[in-house]
C-alpha positions as CSV (number, residue, x, y, z in Angstrom):
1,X,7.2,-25.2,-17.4
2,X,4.4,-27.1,-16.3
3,X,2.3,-25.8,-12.7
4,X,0.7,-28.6,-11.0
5,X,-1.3,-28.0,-7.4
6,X,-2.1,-30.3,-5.3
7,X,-4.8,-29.8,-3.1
8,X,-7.1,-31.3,-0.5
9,X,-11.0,-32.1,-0.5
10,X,-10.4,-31.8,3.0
11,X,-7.8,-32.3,5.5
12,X,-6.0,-35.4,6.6
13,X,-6.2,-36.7,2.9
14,X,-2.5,-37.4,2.1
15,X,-2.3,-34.5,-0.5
16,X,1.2,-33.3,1.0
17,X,2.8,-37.1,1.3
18,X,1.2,-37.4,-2.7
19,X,3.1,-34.3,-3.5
20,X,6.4,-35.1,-2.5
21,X,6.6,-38.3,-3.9
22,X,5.6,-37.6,-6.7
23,X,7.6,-34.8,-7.1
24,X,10.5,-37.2,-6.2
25,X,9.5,-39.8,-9.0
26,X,8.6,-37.0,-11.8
27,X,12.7,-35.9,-10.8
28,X,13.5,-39.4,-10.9
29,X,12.1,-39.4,-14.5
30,X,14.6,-37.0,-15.3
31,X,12.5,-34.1,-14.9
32,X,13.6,-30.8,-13.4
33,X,11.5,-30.5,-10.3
34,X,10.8,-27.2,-8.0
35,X,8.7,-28.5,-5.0
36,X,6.6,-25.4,-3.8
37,X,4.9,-25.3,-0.4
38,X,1.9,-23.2,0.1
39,X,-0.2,-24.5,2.0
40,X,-2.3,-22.4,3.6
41,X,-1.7,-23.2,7.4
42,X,2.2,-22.8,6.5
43,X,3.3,-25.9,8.6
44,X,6.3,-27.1,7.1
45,X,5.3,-30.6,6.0
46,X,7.1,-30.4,3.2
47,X,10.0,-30.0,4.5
48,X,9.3,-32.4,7.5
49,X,8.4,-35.3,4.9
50,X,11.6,-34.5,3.0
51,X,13.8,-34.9,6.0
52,X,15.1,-31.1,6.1
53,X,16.7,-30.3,9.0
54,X,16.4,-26.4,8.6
55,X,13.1,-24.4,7.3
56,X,12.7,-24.5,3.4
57,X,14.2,-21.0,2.1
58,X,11.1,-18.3,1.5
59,X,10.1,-17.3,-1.8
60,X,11.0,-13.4,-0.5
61,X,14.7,-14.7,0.1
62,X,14.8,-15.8,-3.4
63,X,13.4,-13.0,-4.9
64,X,15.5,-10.5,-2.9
65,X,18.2,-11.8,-5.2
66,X,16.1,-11.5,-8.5
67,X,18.7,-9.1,-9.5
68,X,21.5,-11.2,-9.0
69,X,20.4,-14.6,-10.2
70,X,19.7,-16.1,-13.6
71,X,17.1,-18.0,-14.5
72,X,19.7,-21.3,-14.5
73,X,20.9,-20.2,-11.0
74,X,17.7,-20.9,-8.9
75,X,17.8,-24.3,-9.1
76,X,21.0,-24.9,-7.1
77,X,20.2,-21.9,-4.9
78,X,16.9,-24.2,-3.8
79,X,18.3,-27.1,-4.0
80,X,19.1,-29.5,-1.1
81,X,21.2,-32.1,-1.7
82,X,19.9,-34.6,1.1
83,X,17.2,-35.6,-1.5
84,X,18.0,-34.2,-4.4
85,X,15.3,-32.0,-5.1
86,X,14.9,-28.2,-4.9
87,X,11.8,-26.7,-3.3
88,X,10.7,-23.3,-1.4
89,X,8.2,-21.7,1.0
90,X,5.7,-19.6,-0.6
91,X,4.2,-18.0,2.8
92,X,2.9,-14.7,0.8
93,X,0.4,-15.7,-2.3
94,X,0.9,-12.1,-3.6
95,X,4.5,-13.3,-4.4
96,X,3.5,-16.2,-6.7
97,X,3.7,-14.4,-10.4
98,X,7.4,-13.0,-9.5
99,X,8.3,-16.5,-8.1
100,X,6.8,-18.1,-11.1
101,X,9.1,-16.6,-13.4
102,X,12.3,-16.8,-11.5
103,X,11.6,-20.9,-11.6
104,X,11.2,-20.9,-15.2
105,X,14.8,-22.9,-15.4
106,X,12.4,-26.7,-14.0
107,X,10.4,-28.4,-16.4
108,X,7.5,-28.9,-13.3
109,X,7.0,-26.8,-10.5
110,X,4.7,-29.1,-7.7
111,X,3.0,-27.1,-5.7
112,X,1.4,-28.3,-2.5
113,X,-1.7,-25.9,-2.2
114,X,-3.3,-23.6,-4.9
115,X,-1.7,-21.1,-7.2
116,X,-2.6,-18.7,-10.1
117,X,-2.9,-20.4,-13.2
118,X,-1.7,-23.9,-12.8
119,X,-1.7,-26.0,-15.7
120,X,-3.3,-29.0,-13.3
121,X,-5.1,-29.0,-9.6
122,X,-4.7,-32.8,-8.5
123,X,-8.0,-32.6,-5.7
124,X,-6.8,-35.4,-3.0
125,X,-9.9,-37.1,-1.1
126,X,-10.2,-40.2,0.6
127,X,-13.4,-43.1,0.8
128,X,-14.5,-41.9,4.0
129,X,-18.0,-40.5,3.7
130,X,-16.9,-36.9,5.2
131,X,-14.4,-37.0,2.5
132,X,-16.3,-37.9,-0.4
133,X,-18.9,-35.5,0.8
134,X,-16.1,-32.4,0.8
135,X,-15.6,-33.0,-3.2
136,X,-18.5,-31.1,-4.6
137,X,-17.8,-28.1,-2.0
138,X,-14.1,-28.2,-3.5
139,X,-15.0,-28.1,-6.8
140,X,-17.3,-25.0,-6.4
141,X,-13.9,-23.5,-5.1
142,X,-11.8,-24.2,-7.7
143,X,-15.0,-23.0,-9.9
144,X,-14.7,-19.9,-8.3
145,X,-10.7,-19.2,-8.9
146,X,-12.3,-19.9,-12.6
147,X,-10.0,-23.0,-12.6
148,X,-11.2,-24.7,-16.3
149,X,-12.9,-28.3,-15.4
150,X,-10.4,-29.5,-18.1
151,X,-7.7,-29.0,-15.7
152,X,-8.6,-30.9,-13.0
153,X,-7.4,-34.8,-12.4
154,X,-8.6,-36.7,-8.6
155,X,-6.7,-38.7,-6.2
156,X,-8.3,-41.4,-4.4
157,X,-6.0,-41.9,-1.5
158,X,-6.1,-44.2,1.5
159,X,-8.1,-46.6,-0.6
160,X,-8.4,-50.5,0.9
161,X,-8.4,-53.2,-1.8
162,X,-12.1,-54.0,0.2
163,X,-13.8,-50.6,-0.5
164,X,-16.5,-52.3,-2.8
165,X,-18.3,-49.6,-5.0
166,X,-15.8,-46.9,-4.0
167,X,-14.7,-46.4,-7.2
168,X,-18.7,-46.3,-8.6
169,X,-19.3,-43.4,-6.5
170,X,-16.1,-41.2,-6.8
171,X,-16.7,-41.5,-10.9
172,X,-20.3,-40.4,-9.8
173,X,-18.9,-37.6,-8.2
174,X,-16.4,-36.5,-10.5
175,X,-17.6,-36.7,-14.0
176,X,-15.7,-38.0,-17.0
177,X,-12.0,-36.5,-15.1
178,X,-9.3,-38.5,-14.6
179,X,-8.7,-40.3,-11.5
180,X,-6.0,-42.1,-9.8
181,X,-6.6,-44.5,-7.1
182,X,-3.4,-45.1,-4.5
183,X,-4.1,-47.8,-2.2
184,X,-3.4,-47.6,1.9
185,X,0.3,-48.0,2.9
186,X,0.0,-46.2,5.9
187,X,2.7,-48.4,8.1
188,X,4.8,-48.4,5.5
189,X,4.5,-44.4,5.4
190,X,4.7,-43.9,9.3
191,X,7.9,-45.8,9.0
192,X,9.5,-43.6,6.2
193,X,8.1,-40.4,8.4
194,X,10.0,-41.6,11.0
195,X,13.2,-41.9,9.5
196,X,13.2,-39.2,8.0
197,X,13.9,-40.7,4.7
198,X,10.7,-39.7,1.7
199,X,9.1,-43.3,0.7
200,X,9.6,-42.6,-3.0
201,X,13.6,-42.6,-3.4
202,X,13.6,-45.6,-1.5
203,X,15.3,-48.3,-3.7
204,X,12.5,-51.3,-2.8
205,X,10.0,-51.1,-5.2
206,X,6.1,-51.1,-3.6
207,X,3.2,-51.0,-5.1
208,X,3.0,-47.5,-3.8
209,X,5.2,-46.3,-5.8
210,X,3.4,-47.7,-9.2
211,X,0.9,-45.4,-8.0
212,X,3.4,-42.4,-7.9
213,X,5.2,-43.4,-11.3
214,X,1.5,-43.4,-12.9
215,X,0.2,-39.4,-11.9
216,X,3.9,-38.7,-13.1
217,X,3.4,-40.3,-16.1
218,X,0.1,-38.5,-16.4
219,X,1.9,-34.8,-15.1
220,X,4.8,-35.6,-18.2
221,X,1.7,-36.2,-20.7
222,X,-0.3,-32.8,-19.6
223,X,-0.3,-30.5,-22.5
224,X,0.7,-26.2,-20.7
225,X,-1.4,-23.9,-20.8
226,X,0.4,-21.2,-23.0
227,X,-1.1,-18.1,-21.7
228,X,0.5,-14.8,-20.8
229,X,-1.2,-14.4,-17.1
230,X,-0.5,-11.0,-16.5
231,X,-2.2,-9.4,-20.4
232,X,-4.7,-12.1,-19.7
233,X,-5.4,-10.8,-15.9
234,X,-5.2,-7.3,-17.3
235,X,-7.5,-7.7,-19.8
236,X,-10.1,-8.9,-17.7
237,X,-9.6,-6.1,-15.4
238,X,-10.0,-3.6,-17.8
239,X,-13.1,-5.4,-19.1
240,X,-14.7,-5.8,-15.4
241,X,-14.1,-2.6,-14.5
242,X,-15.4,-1.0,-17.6
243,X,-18.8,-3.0,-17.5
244,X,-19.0,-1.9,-13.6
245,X,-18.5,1.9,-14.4
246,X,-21.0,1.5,-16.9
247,X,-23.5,-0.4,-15.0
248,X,-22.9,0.5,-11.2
249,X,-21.3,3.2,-11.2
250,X,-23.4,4.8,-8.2
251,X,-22.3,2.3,-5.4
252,X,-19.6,3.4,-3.3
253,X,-20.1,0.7,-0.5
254,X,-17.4,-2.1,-0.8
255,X,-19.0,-4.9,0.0
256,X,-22.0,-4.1,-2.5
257,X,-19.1,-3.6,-5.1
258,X,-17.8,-7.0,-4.7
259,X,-20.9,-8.5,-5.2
260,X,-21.8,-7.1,-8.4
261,X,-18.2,-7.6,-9.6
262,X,-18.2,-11.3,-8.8
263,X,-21.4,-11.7,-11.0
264,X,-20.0,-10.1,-14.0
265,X,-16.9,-12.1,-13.4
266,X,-19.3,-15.3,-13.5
267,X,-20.8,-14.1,-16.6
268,X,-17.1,-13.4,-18.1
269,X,-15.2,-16.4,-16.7
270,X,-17.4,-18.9,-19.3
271,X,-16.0,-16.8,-22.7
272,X,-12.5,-16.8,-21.1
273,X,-11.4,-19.5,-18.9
274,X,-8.7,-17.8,-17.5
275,X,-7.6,-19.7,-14.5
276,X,-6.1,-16.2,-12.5
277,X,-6.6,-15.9,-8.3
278,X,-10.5,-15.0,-8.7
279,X,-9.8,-13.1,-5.0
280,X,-6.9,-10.7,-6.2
281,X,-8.6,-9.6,-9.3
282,X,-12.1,-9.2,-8.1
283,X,-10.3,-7.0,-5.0
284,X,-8.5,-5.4,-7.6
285,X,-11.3,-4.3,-9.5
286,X,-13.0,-2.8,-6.4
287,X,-10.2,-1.0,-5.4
288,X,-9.7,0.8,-9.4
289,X,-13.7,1.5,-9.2
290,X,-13.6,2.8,-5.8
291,X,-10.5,3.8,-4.2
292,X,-6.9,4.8,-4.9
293,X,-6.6,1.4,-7.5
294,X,-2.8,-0.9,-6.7
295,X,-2.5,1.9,-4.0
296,X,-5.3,0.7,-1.6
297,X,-3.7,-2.3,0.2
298,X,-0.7,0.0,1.5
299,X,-3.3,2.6,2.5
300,X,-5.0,-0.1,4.5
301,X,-1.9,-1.1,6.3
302,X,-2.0,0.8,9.3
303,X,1.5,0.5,9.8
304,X,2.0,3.1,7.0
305,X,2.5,6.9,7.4
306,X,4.0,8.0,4.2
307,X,3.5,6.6,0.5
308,X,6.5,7.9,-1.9
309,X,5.2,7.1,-5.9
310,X,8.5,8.4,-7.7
311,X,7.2,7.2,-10.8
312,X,6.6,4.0,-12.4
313,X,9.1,1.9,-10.9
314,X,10.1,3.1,-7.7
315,X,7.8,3.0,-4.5
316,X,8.5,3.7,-1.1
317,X,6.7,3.3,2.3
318,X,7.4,4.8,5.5
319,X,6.4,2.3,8.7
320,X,7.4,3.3,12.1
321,X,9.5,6.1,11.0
322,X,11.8,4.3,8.1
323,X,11.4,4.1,4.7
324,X,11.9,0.9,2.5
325,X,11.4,0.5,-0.9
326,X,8.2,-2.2,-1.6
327,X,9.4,-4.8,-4.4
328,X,6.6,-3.9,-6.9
329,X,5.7,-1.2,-9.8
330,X,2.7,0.8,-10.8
331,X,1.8,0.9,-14.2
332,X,2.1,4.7,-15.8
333,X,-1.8,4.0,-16.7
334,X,-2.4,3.0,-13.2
335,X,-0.5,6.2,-11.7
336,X,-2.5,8.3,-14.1
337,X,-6.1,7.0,-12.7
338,X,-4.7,7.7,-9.5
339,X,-4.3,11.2,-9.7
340,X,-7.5,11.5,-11.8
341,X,-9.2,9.8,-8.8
342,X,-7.5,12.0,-5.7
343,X,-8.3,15.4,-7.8
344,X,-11.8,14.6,-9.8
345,X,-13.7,15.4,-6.2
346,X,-12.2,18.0,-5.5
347,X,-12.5,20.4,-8.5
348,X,-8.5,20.6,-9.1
349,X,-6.3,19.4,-11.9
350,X,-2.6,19.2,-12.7
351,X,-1.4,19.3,-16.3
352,X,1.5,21.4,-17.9
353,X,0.1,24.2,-17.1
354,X,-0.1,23.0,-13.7
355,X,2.4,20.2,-13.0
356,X,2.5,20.7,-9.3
357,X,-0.7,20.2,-6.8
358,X,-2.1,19.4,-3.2
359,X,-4.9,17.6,-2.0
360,X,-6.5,16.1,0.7
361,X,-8.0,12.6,0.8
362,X,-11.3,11.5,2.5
363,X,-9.7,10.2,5.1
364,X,-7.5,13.3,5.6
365,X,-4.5,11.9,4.4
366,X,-2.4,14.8,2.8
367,X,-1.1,14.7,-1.0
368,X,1.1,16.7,-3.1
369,X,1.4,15.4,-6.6
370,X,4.3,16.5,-9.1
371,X,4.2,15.6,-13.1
372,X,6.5,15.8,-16.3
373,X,8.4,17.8,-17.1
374,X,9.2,18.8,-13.3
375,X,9.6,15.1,-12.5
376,X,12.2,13.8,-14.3
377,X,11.5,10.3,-13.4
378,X,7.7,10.3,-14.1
379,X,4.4,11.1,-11.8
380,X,5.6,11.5,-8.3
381,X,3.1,11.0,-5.8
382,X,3.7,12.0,-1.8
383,X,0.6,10.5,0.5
384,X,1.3,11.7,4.0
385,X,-1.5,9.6,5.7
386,X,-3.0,10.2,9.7
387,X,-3.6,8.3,12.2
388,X,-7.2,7.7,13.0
389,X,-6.3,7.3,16.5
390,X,-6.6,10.4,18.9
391,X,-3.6,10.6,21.1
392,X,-3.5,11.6,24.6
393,X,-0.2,13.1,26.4
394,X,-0.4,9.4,28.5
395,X,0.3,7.7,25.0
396,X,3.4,9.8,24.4
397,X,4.7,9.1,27.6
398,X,3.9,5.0,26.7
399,X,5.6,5.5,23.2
400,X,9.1,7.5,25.1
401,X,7.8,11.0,23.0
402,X,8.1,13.1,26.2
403,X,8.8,12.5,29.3
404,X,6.2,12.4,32.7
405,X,7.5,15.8,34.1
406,X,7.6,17.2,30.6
407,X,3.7,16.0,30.0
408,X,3.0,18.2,33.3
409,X,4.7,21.3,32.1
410,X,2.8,20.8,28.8
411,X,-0.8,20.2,30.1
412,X,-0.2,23.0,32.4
413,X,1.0,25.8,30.0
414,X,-2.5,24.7,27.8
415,X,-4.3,25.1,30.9
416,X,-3.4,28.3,31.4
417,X,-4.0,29.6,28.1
418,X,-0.4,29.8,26.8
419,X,0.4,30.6,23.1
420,X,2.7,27.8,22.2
421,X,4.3,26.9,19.0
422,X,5.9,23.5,18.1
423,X,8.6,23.5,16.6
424,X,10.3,20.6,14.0
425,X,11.1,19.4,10.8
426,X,9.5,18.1,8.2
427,X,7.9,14.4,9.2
428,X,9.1,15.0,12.7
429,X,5.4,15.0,14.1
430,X,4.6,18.9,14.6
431,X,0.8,18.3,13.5
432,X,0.6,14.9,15.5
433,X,1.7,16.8,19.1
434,X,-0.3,19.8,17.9
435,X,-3.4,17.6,17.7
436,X,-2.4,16.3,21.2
437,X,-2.0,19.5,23.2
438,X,-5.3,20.4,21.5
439,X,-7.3,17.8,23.0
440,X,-6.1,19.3,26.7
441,X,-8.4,22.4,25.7
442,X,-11.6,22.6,27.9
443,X,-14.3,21.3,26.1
444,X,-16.4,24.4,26.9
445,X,-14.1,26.7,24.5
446,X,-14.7,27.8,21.2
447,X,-11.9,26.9,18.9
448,X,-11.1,27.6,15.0
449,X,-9.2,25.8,13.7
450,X,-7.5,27.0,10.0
451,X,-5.4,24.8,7.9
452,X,-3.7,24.5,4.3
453,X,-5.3,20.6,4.2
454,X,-7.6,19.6,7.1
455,X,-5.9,17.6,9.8
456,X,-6.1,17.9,13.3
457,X,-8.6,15.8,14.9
458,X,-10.5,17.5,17.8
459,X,-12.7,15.8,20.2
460,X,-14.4,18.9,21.5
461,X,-18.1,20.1,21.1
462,X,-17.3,23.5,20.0
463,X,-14.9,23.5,16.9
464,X,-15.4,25.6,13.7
465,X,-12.6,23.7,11.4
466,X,-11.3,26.2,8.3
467,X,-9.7,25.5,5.6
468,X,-8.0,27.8,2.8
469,X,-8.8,27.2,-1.2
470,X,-6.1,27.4,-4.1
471,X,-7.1,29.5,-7.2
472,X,-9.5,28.0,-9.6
473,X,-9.1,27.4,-13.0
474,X,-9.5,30.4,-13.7
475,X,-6.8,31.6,-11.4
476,X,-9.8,33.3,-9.0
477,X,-11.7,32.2,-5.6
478,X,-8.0,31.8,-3.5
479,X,-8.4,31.7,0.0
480,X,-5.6,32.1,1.9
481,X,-4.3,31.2,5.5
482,X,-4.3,35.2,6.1
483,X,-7.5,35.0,4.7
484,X,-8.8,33.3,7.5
485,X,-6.5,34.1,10.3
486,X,-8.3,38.1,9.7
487,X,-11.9,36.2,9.4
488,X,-11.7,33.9,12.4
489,X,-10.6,37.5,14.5
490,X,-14.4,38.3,14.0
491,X,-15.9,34.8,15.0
492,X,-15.7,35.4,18.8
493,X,-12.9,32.8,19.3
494,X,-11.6,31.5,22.4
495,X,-8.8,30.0,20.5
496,X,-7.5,29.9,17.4
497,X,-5.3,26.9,16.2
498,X,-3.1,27.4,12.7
499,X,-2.1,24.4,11.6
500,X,1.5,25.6,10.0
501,X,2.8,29.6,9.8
502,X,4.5,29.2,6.5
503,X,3.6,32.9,5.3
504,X,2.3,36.1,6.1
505,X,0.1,35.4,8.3
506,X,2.6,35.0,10.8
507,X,2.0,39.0,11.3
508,X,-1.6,38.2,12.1
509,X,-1.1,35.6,14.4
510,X,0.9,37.2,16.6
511,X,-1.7,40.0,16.4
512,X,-4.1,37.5,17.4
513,X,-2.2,36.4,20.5
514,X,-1.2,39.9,21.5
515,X,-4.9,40.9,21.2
516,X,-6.9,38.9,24.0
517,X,-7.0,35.6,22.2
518,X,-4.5,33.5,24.1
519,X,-4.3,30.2,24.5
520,X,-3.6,29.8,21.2
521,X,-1.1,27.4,19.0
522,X,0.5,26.9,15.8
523,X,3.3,25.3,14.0
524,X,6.5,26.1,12.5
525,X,9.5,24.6,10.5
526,X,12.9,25.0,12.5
527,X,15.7,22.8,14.0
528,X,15.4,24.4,17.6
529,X,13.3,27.2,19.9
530,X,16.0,30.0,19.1
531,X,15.6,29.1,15.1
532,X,11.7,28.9,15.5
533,X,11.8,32.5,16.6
534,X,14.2,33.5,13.8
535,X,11.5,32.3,11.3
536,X,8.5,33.7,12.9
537,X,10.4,36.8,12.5
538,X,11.7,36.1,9.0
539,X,7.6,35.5,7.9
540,X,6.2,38.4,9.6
541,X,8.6,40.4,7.1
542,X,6.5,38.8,4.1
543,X,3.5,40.5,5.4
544,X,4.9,43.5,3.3
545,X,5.0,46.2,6.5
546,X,7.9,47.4,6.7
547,X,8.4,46.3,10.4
548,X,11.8,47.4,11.9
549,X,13.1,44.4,13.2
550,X,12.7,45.5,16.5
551,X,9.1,45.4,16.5
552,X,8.6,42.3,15.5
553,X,11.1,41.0,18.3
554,X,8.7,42.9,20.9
555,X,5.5,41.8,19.2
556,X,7.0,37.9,19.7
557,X,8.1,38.7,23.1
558,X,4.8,39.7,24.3
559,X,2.4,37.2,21.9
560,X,4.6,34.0,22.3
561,X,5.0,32.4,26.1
562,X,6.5,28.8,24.8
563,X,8.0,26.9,22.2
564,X,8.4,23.3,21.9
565,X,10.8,21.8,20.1
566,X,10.0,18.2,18.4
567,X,12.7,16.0,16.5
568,X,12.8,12.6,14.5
569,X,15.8,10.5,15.8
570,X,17.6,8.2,13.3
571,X,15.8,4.9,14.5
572,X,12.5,6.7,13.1
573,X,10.9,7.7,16.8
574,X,9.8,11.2,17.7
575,X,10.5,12.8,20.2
576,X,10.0,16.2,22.3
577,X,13.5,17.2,22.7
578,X,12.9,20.5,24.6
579,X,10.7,23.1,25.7
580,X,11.6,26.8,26.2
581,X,10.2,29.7,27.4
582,X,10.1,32.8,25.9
583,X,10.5,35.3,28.9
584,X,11.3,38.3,27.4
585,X,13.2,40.7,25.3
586,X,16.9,41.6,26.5
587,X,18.5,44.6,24.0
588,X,17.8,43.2,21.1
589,X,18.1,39.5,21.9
590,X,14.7,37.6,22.7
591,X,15.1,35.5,26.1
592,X,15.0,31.6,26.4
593,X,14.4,29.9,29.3
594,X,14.7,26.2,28.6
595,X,12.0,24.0,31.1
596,X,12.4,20.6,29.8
597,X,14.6,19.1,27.8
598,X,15.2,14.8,27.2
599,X,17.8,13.1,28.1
């Protein structure tokens, strides 16, 4: 299969009619075409100038059904009969090396705009002086995507029969490459626009379409260029990214990274000649030498919360509370510097003896990472990332998360230094509304904050932000939440905030909040308020006191004044669902009083 772009100097140039037509001829010839339109703007010319009367179908539509079609099948799943011709939108350029494949059934794909690794780039210009003067700066371009000189043929298009010395200066211009002259039919073209009807199936035979029956002559007589793109890309990644760790490995700023990586792909690009998306690789580079590798464009999509790696082959993304599998896979290699990458700063490691870890990134995204021979399916990575974004109780009420009288009952009980814990599930946002009532503390409070990984965001002068430490490799130097529950008793706090009660020092929270230090919050996994308490009580028994059950009933009766309850609803938004107050102790039932509740 043969990969021919075609692609402008400059716009206005023809290079969409030339593509087309030609296309139509080469299929004429007998050939099996695929027409391919990616231009950048994504106006459907292509499909205007073949007389479509629906959109082209999208590359992503196509390979949504990669499991269900053959090789032999795309063709008549792309083709339209109207023209005779099949042809598809490429609107994503990420999508191009799975597209590329599933059309390996033509003998020439035409593409109209610029791909990885085509086998020709046809550059359209025109004898207009702006056009002519756009050549050189499209060259550099094509120099930069490290597309081989070898590979490039011109179109002279919109040429008059009077342009005297034309030819002299485009030859000038363009070295010793082929070039094809096409001269102006532009009525003739307006007309076939018009109808509706491409000039090139026409049965009348212009000189136009000499023209058009010469570059496919020349497109049939191109020799492929048998490379295997993705070892090839590979390769070169490996070798970039090894001469950058060796060289510059100090710089952690982006933009400096890119820079030096683009001149050591200048220096590489003359050995190899590997025509591969110069952007893509270069980007990929940087994010292998400095961030989290094939993971760093979903961590820059601020529509993701939560990044599920369950191994190689399966990836999932949570965006606005659902989950969807991406159409992609991480090589085991890839997965492996990864982890290496998340762990190396912070001291910790995960191997047999140790398959199962968490960690916190810069940013304060949360990680728990699982290995072989736990994870049956490979490496299973869980990135629970944070919003940068502080929210305010007005944003809940924007998003429908509470309501406005439930907002009020809510700023009011943090005003007057209640001890509140918020309830939920896992992912149903107990940290996010946590950080919220937070930042309705007074800023002239002292507050400690403790936490398993660091994540609540206050805005406040006066925080002192803890955070407990796992065993070393050793299996010394833990610090745990209980650790510095009992510590932060003895830095004069005004409040203490614990990110999650998922252990003993349940017992010493409620200690805390039964011993002057009101005001205070936490977290805690149950389904509802009455459940919430159940598991408070349940974790204070791990404390190891011997507590009658009774006691621990009085001690939350008189430490905990509300609980609010916070729930994920099956289109993915979260939402307060209720809030109850704990009013007392009846027998040996604790109270509820429920204040809010949505509808």
């Amino acid at each position: 299969m043969k990969v021919i772009c075609f692609v402008g100097a400059k716009a206005g140039v023809g290079t969409t009619t030339t593509a087309v037509n030609v296309a139509l001829r080469l299929q004429s010839a007998g050939e099996r075409v695929c027409i391919v339109d990616a231009a950048p703007d994504g106006c459907p010319d292509v499909g205007f100038l073949l007389g479509c009367p629906s959109p082209l179908r999208l590359a992503e539509q196509l390979l949504s059904h990669r499991n269900q079609l053959v090789a032999s099948q795309v063709p008549g799943y792309l083709f339209i009969p109207r023209v005779g011709i099949s042809a598809v939108h490429l609107s994503r350029m990420e999508d191009w090396l799975e597209l590329r494949e599933m059309l390996s059934a033509f003998s020439v794909v035409v593409v109209d705009g610029l791909v990885a690794n085509p086998d020709c780039v046809m550059m359209h210009a025109s004898p207009d002086p702006l056009s002519l003067r756009a050549i050189k700066a499209a060259l550099e371009r094509l120099h930069d995507q490290l597309i081989s000189p070898q590979r490039i043929s011109f179109v002279m298009n919109l040429c008059e029969s009077s342009d005297g010395g034309v030819k002299e200066v485009v030859q000038e211009l363009c070295g010793d490459r082929p070039i094809h002259f096409i001269q102006s039919e532009s009525a003739m073209m307006r007309q076939a626009a018009l109808s509706g009807s491409p000039l090139a199936l026409r049965s009348e035979s212009h000189r136009i379409h000499q023209e058009w029956d010469r570059i496919a002559s020349a497109i049939r007589e191109l020799p492929e260029w048998r490379l295997d793109v993705a070892a090839s890309a590979e390769s070169l990644h490996q070798k970039l990214l090894t001469q950058f760790q060796d060289q510059k490995s100090d710089i952690t700023d982006r933009s400096e990274a890119l820079l030096h990586i683009r001149q050591l792909l200048a220096k590489i690009s003359e050995e190899d000649r590997i025509g591969i998306d110069v952007e893509v690789l270069v980007s990929s580079v940087a994010n292998d030498a400095l961030g989290l590798g094939p993971l760093e464009p979903i961590m820059q999509d601020p529509t993701v919360t939560e990044i599920m790696i369950n191994g190689s082959k399966q990836i999932y993304v949570e965006r606005l509370g659902k989950l969807s599998q991406l159409a992609t896979s991480i090589p085991e290699e890839s997965i492996s510097r990864i982890v290496e990458r998340i762990l190396a700063p912070l001291g910790r490691r995960v191997d047999e003896s140790t398959p199962m870890v968490d960690a916190r990134l810069a940013d304060g995204s949360r990680v728990n990472i699982v290995i072989p021979p736990l994870a049956l399916n490979g490496a299973t990575i869980t990135i629970r990332r944070f919003s940068p974004t502080s929210w305010s109780l007005e944003d809940l009420i924007r998003m429908g998360s509470v309501t406005l009288e439930m907002s009020a009952i809510l700023r009011d009980a943090v005003n007057r230094r209640k001890n509140i814990i918020v309830s939920g599930g896992t992912g149903s946002g107990k940290t996010t509304l946590l950080n919220v009532l937070s930042s309705e503390i007074s800023a002239d409070e002292r507050i400690i904050t403790i936490e398993d990984a660091a994540e609540l965001k206050l805005s406040q002068p006066h925080v002192v932000r803890l955070e407990s430490r796992p065993a070393n490799l050793e299996g010394r130097g833990a610090v745990t939440i209980r650790d510095l529950v009992k510590n932060a008793l003895r830095m004069r706090p005004n409040r203490i905030i614990v990110g999650e009660c998922r252990g003993a020092e349940a017992l010493d929270m409620l200690q805390a909040m039964n011993t002057g230090h009101d005001g205070s919050l936490t977290t805690v996994h149950a389904n509802s308020p009455r459940a919430a308490l159940s598991r408070l009580e349940t974790l204070v028994m791990f404390a190891g006191m011997d507590l009658p059950a009774r006691a621990i009933r009085e001690q939350l009766a008189g430490a905990v004044q509300m609980i609010v309850q916070i729930a994920r609803r099956p289109n993915g938004q979260r939402v307060v669902t209720e809030i109850a107050e704990l009013v007392g102790i009846d027998g040996d039932q604790l109270v509820l009083n429920t204040t809010g509740a949505a509808a």
